[in-house]
N, C-alpha and C positions, 0 to 999 in steps of 0.2 A: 840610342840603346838604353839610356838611364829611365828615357819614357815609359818603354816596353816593358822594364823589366819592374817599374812600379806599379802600372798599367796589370801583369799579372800578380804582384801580390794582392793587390786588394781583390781582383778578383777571385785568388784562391782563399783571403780569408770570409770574402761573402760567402763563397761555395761553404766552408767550413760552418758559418755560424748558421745556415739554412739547414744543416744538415745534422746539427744537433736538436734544433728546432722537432725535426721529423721524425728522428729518436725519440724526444720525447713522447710525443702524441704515442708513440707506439711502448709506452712502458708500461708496465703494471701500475705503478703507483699511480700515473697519470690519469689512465682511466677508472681508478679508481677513486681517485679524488673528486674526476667528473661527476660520477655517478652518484658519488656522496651528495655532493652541490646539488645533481639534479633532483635529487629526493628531498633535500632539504625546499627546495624552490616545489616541490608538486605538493609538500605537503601543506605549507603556507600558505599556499592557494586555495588548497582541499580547504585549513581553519578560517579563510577572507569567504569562503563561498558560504560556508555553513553558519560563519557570524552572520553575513548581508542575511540569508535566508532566517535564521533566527528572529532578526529585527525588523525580518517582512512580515513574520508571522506573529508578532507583538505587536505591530502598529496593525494590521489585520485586526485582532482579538480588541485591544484598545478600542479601533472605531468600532466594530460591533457591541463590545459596552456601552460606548455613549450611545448608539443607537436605539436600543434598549430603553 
């Protein structure tokens, strides 16, 4: 009986902590914080894309000077 009845606590306190978990995902704040993140991460990609492309078109211009 002592088994069973441990046996269901842990099990109702996983249920519990899984089920805060899925609240969360489902808040306001939450997915707003998401989004925030994800703009921060698309925009730093946008500034790595357009440095890389910057300094293709410096090394570009570069060898066409020495070419020259």
């Amino acid at each position: 009986m002592q088994r069973n009845l441990i046996f269901t606590a842990v099990f109702a306190a996983f249920s519990l902590f899984f089920s805060q978990l899925s609240l969360a995902e489902e808040s306001s704040a939450f997915v707003a914080r998401n989004a925030a993140l994800e703009q921060r991460a698309a925009d730093a990609a946008h500034q790595e894309a357009v440095a890389k492309q910057n300094a293709a078109e410096q090394q570009s211009q570069a060898g066409n000077a020495q070419d020259s």
